[in-house]
N, C-alpha and C positions, 0 to 999 in steps of 0.2 A: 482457484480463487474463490471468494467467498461469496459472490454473487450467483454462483453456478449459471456462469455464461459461457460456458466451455472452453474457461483457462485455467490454470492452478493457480493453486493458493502462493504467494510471496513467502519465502524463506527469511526471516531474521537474519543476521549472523553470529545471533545465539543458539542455541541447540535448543528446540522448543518444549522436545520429547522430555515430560518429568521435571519441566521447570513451572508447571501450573503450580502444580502439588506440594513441589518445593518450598514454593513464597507463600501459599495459603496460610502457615505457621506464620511466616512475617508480618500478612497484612494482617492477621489477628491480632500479635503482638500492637502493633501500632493500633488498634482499636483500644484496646487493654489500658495501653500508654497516654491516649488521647482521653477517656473518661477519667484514669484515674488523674490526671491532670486537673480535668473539668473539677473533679471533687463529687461528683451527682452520680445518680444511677441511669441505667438508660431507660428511666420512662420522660415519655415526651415533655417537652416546657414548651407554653408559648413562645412562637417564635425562633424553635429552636428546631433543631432536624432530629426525627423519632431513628434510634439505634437500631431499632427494628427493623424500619424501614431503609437503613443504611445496609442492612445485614444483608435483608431481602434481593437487595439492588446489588452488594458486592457477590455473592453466589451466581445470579446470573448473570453479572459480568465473566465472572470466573468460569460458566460453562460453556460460553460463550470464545473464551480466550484459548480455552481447552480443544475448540474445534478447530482456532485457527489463530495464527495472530493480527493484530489489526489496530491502526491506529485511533486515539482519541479519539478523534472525531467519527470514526467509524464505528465503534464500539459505541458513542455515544448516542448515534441514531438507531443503532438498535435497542436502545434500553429506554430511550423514546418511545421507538413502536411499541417495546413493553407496557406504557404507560405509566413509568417510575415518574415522580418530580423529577423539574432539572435540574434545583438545588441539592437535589442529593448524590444523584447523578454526577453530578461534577464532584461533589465530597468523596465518593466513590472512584473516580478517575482520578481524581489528587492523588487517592491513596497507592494507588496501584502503579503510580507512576516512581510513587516515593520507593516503593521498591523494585522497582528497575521493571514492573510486571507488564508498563506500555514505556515503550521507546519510540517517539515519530520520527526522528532522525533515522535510527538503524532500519525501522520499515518502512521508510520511505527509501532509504538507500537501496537498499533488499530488492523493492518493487521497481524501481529502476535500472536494476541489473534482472531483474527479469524477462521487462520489455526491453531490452537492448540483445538479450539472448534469443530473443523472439523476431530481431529485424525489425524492431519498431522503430519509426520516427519522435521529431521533437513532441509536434502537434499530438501522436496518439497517448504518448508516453505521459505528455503534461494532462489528459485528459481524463487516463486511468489513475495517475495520485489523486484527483479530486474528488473522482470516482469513490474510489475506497477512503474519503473522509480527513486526508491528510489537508493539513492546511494550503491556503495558496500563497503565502512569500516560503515557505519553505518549498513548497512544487515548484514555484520559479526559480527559486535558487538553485536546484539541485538539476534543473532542465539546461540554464545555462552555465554552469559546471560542467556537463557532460556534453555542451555546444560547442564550448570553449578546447574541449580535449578532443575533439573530433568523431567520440564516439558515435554519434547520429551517423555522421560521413561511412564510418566502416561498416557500422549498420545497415546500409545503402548498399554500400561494394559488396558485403554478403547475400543481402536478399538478390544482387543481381546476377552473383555466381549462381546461385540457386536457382531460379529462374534459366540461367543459360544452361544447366547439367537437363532443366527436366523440360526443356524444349529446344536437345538437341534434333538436327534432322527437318526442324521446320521452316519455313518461311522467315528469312530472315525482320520482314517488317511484321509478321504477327509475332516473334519473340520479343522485338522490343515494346509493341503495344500490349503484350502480357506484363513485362515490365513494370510500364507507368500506368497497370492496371494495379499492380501487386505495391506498388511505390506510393498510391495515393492511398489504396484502404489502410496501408501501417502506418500510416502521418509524415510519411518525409514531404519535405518542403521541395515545389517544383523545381528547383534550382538545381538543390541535388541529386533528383531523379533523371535531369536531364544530363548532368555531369556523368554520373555512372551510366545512362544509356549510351552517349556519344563515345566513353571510352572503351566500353566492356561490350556492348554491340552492334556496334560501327567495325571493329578490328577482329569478332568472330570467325 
């Protein structure tokens, strides 16, 4: 992942490799499209956002995109710290979105089949889309989406398998207290940690 907090980065479910490079020609084109529209060249007007500065701002978006993919909002506080304007910044996400080059739906889906492949909970899973920038009615909607399907649940039943393979042999009451040690740092909800303790080991 992009933070280098010792997780991976989020998969799209576009094929990332060589699709930077692909659309660079695109969003060009629409720069092209957008001046010669304007009728003007790209030196600055009052009041208007300098080309230059759009250019400036869409390259290192683009090298930016190239390390990883990420959403709006995450892209856009890096280009923040950059020190870009925000109005340009946002002129620069507009474009890039026009060409498919940020999607928050699909990396936000992405990053949610991520943490669910990791045994994570509602609470951790809702914590890491906000984390990386993604909005918060689309993090809640896709949180309970995947509440609603029970994925959290099996996420639970797995971590707990897990947990029983690699503390066979031990004390049955420090397995379970490793349990709803492993149960609380991923964000499952106490409910369902005690569900899958009482079923999975209680019957060990």
């Amino acid at each position: 992942m992009d933070d280098h907090r010792g997780t991976q980065t989020f998969n799209t479910s576009r094929t990332h490799d060589g699709k930077v490079a692909d659309l660079r020609e695109a969003v060009a084109c629409i720069t092209d499209k957008d001046e010669a529209h304007a009728g003007k060249d790209t030196e600055a007007v009052p009041g208007e956002l300098s080309e230059s500065d759009v250019d400036a701002c869409r390259e290192a978006a683009l090298r930016l995109l190239d390390a990883a993919p990420r959403s709006s909002g995450g892209l856009k506080q890096r280009l923040v710290d950059k020190e870009f304007d925000e109005a340009v910044i946002d002129e620069v996400i507009s474009r890039l979105q026009r060409v498919l080059l940020i999607n928050d739906e699909a990396y936000a889906e992405s990053a949610v089949r991520y943490c669910l492949s990791r045994n994570m909970g509602a609470r951790y899973t809702e914590r890491e889309l906000l984390r990386k920038g993604v909005d918060r009615t689309l993090t809640r909607r896709l949180i309970a989406e995947s509440t609603e399907a029970g994925q959290f649940v099996d996420a639970a039943y797995e971590l707990g398998r897990t947990v029983l393979r690699k503390t066979q042999g031990m004390d049955p009451i420090k397995r379970k207290r490793r349990f709803w040690s492993a149960g609380g740092r991923k964000g499952h909800a106490p409910d369902i940690i005690r569900q899958v303790a009482n079923e999975l080991f209680d019957n060990a």
